[in-house]
C-alpha positions, 0 to 999 in steps of 0.5 A, spaced: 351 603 129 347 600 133 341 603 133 341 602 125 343 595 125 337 594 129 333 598 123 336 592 119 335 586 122 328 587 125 327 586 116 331 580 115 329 576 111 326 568 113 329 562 112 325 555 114 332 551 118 331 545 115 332 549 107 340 550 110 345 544 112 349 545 117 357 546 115 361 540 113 366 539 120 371 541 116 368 547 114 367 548 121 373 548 125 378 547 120 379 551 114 384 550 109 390 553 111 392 560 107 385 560 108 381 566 112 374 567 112 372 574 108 371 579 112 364 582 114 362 589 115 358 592 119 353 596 115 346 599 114 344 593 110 347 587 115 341 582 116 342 576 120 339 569 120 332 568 122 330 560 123 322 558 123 319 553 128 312 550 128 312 548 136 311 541 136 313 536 142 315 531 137 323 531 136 327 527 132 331 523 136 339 524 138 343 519 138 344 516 146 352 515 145 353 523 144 347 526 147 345 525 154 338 521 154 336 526 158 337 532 158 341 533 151 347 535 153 352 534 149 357 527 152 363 525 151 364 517 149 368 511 149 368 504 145 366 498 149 368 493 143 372 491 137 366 491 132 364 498 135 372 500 133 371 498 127 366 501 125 367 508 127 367 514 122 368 521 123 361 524 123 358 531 124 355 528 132 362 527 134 363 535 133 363 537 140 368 533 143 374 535 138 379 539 141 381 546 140 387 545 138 394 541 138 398 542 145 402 550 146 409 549 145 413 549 152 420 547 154 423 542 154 420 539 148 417 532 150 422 530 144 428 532 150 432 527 154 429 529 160 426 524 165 419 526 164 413 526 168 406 522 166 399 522 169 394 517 169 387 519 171 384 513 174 377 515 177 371 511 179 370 509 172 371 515 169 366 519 165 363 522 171 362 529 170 367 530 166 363 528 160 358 533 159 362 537 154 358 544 155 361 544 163 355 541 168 352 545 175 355 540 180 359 542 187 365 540 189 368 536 183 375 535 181 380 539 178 386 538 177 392 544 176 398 543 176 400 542 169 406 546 169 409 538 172 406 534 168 408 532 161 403 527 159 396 526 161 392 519 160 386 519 161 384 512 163 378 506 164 376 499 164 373 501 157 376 498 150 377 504 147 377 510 152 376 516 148 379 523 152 373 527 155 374 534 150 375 538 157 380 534 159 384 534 153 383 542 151 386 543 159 391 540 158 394 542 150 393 549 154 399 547 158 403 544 153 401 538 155 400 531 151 393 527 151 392 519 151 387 515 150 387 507 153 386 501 149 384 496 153 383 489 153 381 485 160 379 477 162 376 472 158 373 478 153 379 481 152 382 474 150 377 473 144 378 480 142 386 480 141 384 473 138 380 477 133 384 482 130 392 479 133 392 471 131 388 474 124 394 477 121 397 483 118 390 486 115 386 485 121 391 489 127 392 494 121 385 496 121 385 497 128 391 500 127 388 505 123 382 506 126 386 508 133 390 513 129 384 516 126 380 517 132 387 520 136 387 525 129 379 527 128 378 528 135 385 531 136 389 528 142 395 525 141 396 518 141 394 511 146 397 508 152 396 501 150 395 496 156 393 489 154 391 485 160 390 477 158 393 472 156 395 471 148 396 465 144 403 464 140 400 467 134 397 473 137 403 475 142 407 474 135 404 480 133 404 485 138 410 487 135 407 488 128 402 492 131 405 496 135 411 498 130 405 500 125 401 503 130 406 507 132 409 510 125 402 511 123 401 515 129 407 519 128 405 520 121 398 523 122 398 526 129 404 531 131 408 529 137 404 523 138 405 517 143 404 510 143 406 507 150 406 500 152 403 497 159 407 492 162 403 486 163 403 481 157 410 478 155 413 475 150 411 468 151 403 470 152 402 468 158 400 475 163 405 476 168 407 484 170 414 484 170 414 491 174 420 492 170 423 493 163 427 486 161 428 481 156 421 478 156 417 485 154 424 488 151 420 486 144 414 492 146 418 497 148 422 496 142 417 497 138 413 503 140 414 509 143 415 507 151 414 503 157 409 504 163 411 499 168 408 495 174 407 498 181 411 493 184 418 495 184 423 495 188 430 499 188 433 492 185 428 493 179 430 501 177 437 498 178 437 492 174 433 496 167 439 500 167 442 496 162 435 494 159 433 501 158 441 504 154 440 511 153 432 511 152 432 511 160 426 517 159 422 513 155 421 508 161 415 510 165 415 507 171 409 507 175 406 510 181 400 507 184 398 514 188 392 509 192 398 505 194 395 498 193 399 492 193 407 491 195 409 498 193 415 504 196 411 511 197 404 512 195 400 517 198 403 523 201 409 519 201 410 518 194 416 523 194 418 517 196 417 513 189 419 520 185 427 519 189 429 512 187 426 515 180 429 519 179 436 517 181 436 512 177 434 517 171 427 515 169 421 517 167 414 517 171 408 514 171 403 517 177 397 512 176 391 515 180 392 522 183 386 523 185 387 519 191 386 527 195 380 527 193 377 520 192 380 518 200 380 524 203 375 531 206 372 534 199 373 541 204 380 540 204 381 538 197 385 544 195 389 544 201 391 537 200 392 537 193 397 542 194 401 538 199 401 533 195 405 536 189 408 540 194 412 534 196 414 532 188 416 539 186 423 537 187 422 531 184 418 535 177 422 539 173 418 546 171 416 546 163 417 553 160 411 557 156 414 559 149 408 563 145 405 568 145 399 571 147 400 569 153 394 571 157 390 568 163 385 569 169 387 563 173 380 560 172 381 553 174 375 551 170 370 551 176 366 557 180 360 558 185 360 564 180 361 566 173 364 573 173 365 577 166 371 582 167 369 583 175 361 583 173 357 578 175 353 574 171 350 568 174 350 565 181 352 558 182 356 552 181 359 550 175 365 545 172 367 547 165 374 543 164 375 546 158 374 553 161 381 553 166 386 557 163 394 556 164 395 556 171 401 558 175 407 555 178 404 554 185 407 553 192 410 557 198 417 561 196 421 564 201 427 569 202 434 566 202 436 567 209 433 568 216 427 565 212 422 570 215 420 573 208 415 569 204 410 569 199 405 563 199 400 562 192 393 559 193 387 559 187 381 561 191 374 559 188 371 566 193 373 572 188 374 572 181 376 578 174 373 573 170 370 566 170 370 562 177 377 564 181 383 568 181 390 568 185 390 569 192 398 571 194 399 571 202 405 574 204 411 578 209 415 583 208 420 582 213 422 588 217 431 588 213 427 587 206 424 592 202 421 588 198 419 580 197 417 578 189 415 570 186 415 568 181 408 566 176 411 563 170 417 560 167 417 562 160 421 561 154 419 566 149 422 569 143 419 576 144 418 581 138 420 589 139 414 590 142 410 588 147 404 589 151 403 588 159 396 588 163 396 586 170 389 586 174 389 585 182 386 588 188 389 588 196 384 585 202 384 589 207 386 597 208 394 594 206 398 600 202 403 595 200 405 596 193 404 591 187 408 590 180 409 586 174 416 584 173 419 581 168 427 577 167 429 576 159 436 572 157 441 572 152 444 577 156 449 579 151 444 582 145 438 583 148 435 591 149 431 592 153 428 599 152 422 603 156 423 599 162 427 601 168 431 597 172 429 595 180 436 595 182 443 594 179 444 587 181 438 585 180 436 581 173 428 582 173 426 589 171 419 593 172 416 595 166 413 603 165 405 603 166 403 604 159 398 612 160 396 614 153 395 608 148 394 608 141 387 608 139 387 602 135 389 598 141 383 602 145 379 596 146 384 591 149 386 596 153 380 601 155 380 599 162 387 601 164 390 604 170 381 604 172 380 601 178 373 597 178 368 595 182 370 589 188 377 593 188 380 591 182 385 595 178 388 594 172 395 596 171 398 596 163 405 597 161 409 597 154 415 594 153 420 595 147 426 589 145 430 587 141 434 579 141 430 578 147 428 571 150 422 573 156 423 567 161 419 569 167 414 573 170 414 575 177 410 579 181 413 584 186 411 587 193 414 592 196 413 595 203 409 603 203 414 609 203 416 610 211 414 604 213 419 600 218 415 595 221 414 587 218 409 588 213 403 582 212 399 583 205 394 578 202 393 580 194 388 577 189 390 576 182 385 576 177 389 577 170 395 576 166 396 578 159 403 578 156 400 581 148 405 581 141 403 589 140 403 587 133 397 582 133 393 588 136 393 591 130 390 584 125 383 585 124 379 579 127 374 574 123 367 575 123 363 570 125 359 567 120 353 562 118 350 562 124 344 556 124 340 553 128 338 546 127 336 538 131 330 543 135 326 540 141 320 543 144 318 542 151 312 544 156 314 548 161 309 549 168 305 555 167 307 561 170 301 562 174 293 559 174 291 564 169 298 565 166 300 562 159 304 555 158 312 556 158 315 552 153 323 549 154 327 550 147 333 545 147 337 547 140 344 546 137 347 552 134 353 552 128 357 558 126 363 559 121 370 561 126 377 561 124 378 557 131 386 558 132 384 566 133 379 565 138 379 563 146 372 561 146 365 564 145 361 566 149 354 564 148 348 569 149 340 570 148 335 575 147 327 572 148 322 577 146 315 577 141 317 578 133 319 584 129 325 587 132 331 584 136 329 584 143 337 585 144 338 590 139 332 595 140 329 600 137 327 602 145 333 601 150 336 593 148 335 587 153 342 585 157 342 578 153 343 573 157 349 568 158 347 561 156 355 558 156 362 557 153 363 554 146 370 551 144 368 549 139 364 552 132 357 549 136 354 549 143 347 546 145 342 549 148 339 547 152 331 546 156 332 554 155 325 557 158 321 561 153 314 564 153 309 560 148 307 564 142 301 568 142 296 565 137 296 569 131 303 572 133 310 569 132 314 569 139 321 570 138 328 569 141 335 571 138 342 567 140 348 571 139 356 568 139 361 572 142 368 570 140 374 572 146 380 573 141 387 570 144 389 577 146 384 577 152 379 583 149 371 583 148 369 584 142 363 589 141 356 587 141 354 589 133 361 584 131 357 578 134 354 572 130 348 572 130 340 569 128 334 569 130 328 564 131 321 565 130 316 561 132 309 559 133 303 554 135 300 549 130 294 552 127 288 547 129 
């Protein structure tokens, strides 16, 4: 297949890449529901897509708000006024920081009466590295992890309108976590802006209305933590209400599950004065929006006192927890246990404003160590969200990694931070066994080792002496799961440990679910140990070629097949049990490096194909030559499109071949080139950017080829010849 492949495409046809516009953004991302793309066989008279380039080093400019004047580098952005509000359209540049998708289900829904959880991200400005959409080589960044915690996330600076950087957001609807944007207004400027569009009248704070919800729904996020910070005139203050009432309905419209919050901080005669409650001077707020975030210095008189204020809308008042501890404040810091207790109490919600204080005031070395002590000593205070659909798959790449790694092969050395690459993580924290207590299992992630992407799950633990085993729990879920399901598990043991390692699973509904292909651990236990899977079924080959291999670096990979009926899946566990014979207290260390829990049935649907893959906003640049004798190489900077239905994908995986012209360095006719990784795409666009080429000889085309690997949902590797594909040709100006 591939050689003929090769044979086609080495006689593709031209095209010039200025004569074919880019799809429309919605053709990109969005087809129209009930809508598949058609499917593109692989056949002798496949062709792909071939770009001509004269090098010039003259280029078009991008545009400085969406591209890094530097590098080109694709940015994420924010308003700085109201005319820049106003005068928003969506447009084709905006479509690198559009979201993947809406948040995955989890339970409790946020709808639920449960006091909830919310994060306000505050730090340093923001728009730190976190606004390079394609990721960026920094060390030691910041990440976050604990979103099995968390219901909202408010992403937050000083800036008018604050859009969530991309990555955030696709991290957090990952976990089944909301995403909000801050509107802000601050000081004198902010006094003349509330004027403008507050004492105007009903159209003029229904436009900003109306651009506020356009923007939550083009950019899929899901609403705004409204924090008016300056005084307001009688005739503006009378109609914040209004705007929020608008605001809200029209949110709840257009984007689902969406939130408009309100900050404690204005009151109802105009004047500025945080309350650091709910009362009778801001009630009109928090009646007319979806909740209320108040001030950080509260005391247990102001939780008892909102009782009466709040009624049975008690989960809809966040109160606020400033992190940093600044000001006059219960808790902070590694004391703001101390803050979720009263809170709690009381049956309110949460605002945990600025978390980042581990990093921010305390040793990058020991971020993780501190960032796991701190969530450590909420965890009782933080109901665990449930996952609830499937596939359910994950590496635990927290988004970062001295390495990339691809299916335990290594591709690339050196740091990396890519938000929107973290996949769902764990239930972290130490468990011990009900007691004498010396058996326990402690969870880490671990940036020294990884399966696939930049880290993996490093489990320590003890088996001691009296038990046979000890097991932890990975995932809470609530899973409605259909009659057949598909398990895989990848880890590996650090040092000459024979301890034994098992996927273990625990369903509900107790009365009418039947579990078959499993056998019970013991008859009083309710988690069961799932058969391996030996001998797939051909057309499952490609998810699970690698089962029951061990790999280089130690990984094995265990698969298993489970058959149900009126079951509800609600957690996984994984399971070690000391050697046969063995008496002695058992140590063990064990990497975990994926998870995958797969409806059988997907496995059979075929995939889209990528299609339409364009090049197009090229950019030449000299590089240094290679040599005193050697030619002059030349940096290519590039934008590719495709077509991609993208609720079927994981991401893409960009990748390239640089050769002379005729036939496709990454396809042959000789023995291919191993392409080289550029990146990860989340959406139907990647930029690429200052990749090094070597100049066109005169009166030769020089040649590089990009090809667009899709990572299905299911967590399989899609073979090379079903990758989108195009070529560039390019050569020097004749003198």
């Amino acid at each position: 297949m591939e050689a003929a492949g090769a044979r086609t495409r080495g006689a593709a046809r031209r095209r010039d890449r200025r004569l074919r516009a880019p799809l429309t953004l919605k053709e990109q991302q969005d087809p129209q529901p009930g809508v598949r793309l058609p499917q593109r066989r692989i056949e002798e008279d496949q062709e792909e897509a071939v770009f001509r380039e004269v090098v010039t080093f003259t280029p078009d400019p991008l545009p400085v708000r969406y591209y890094d004047k530097d590098t080109t580098k694709p940015i994420s952005f924010y308003l700085s006024s109201l005319e820049e509000l106003l005068a928003w359209t969506p447009d084709v540049e905006h479509g690198f920081n559009v979201a993947l998708g809406p948040p995955e289900c989890r339970q409790p829904p946020l709808s639920s009466r449960r006091p909830r959880t919310l994060m306000c991200h505050d730090m340093m400005g923001g728009y730190l590295d976190d606004k390079f959409i394609q990721g960026s080589a920094v060390q030691s960044p910041y990440s976050f992890y604990h979103w099995q915690y968390i219901d909202i996330f408010v992403y937050f600076s000083h800036h008018t309108v604050t859009i969530p950087p991309v990555g955030w957001t696709n991290a957090a609807h990952r976990h089944g976590v909301c995403v909000l944007g801050t509107f802000i207004t601050e000081w004198k400027e902010g006094e003349r802006l509330c004027e403008a569009f507050l004492a105007g009248g009903e159209r003029s704070y229904r436009a900003v209305a109306h651009q506020l919800v356009l923007i939550a729904q083009f950019f899929r996020f899901d609403g705004w933590l409204i924090n008016i910070e300056n005084s307001l005139s009688l005739a503006a203050v009378r109609n914040v209400p209004h705007f929020l009432q608008y605001l809200t309905t029209q949110l709840h419209q257009q984007v689902p599950r969406g939130l408009v919050l309100w900050y404690d901080s204005v009151v109802s005669s105009g004047q500025l004065t945080w309350q650091d409650e709910l009362n009778e001077h801001n009630r009109v707020f928090f009646d007319s929006c979806d909740g209320f975030f108040t001030n950080y210095n509260w005391r247990e008189e102001h939780l008892e006192r909102m009782l009466g204020q709040a009624g049975e809308r008690r989960a809809d008042v966040y109160v606020g927890v400033d992190v940093f501890a600044r000001g006059n404040v219960v808790g902070g810091r590694f004391d703001t246990d101390k803050s979720l207790e009263l809170i709690r109490q009381h049956g309110f919600s949460a605002a945990l404003f600025a978390p980042g204080w581990v990093y921010e005031c305390l040793e990058k070395g020991d971020f993780f160590q501190n960032q796991d002590k701190f969530w450590s000593l909420l965890e009782r205070y933080l109901p665990t969200h449930s996952i609830c659909s499937l596939p359910f798959v994950t590496s635990f790449c927290l988004g970062m990694g001295t390495r990339r790694v691809c299916y335990g092969q290594e591709e690339a050395v050196g740091p990396w931070y890519h938000l929107s690459a973290q996949e769902i993580q764990p239930l972290f924290g130490e468990h011990r066994l009900e007691g004498d207590g010396r058996g326990w299992v402690k969870m880490h992630c671990c940036l020294a080792d990884a399966w696939n992407g930049g880290s993996s799950l490093l489990i320590r633990g003890l088996i001691p002496p009296e038990v046979g085993n000890v097991a932890v729990r990975l995932f809470s879920l609530q899973v409605p799961v259909p009659p057949k399901i598909f398990l895989s598990m990848v880890y590996k043991l650090e040092g000459p440990s024979a301890v034994g390692v098992a996927l273990e699973l625990t369903t509900g509904d107790a009365g009418s679910c039947h579990v078959g292909g499993v056998s019970a651990l013991s008859e009083t236990s309710s988690r069961r140990g799932p058969r391996p899977l030996r001998v797939p079924p051909t057309k499952l080959a490609k998810w699970v070629g690698r089962c029951g291999q061990q790999f280089s670096g130690g990984w094995v990979q265990r698969c298993y097949e489970v058959n149900l009926r009126g079951c509800l899946l609600q957690a996984l566990f994984v399971n070690f049990s000391r050697p046969p014979g063995s008496r002695e207290e058992e140590n063990f260390i064990c990497r975990l490096g994926e998870i995958q829990v797969v409806d059988a049935n997907s496995l059979l649907t075929p995939l889209p194909q990528v299609q339409a893959v364009t090049v197009s906003q090229v950019r030449w640049q000299p590089a240094a030559s290679e040599g005193e004798s050697g030619p002059a190489g030349l940096r290519l900077s590039c934008t590719l499109h495709w077509a991609y239905l993208l609720p079927h994908v994981r991401c893409f995986r960009i990748h390239c071949c640089r050769g002379s012209g005729g036939d496709s360095p990454c396809s042959g006719p000789s023995e291919p080139e191993r392409p080289t990784l550029l990146g990860l795409a989340f959406v139907n666009r990647y930029r690429v950017v200052d990749l090094a080429v070597a100049a066109a000889e005169p009166g030769r085309d020089g040649r590089v080829e990009f090809l667009v690997e899709p990572i299905p949902k299911e967590g399989f590797l899609v073979p090379r010849a079903e990758w989108g594909r195009a070529a560039m040709l390019y050569s020097t100006p004749r003198t």
